[in-house]
Steps between C-alpha positions, in 0.01 A plus 500: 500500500829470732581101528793582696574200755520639858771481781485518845828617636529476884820685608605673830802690330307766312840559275477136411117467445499808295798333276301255435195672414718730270623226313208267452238786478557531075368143460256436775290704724655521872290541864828557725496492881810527779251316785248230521273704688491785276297266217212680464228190681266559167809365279469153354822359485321218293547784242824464412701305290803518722617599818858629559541481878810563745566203731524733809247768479539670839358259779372294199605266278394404126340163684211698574404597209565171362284349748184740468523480077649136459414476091650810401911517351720652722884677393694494859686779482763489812876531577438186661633165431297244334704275764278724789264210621191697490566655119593173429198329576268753304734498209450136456151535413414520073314846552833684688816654300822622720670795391814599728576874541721655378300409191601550151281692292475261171413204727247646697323600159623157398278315784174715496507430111545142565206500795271704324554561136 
């Protein structure tokens, strides 16, 4: 049986979102999408351990998703400031992690490990 924890990863830049999914997909198993809309309606997002989200995902933003699945843990992935009143807010909460882009490779393995094991 495969106990691999599962990520989310919300990305617009397919480049980025498939970086991502190439370098967390050894340790945990990956769903990957580059728009809100194209999560398939059947998917329960209360399925997975984390969700790596861009702050700006076209006319979106990660609050969205925040808002619809409140309980879940969020990795804010954006080139963003924390300092950006909106990202700021969300990143206050206990469940949200802020990652700025560029990103470095060791701490972006570094936080998932430390959000999800």
């Amino acid at each position: 049986m495969d106990n691999k924890k599962k990520i989310l990863i919300i990305e617009d830049n397919k480049e980025i979102c498939d970086l991502i999914e190439m370098i967390l997909s050894d340790r945990y198993e990956i769903a990957a999408y580059t728009e809100i809309s194209s999560i398939p309606q059947s998917s329960d997002l209360n399925e997975f351990d984390l969700i790596i989200c861009d702050f700006l995902i076209g006319s979106e933003n990660a609050g969205v998703v925040i808002e619809s699945f409140p309980l879940k843990k969020y990795l804010i992935v954006t080139a963003l400031s924390v300092h950006h009143p909106q990202l700021q807010r969300l990143a206050e909460r206990d469940n949200v992690s802020y990652l700025q882009k560029p990103f470095d490779v060791a701490e972006l393995i570094k936080i998932v490990e430390s959000i999800v094991g």
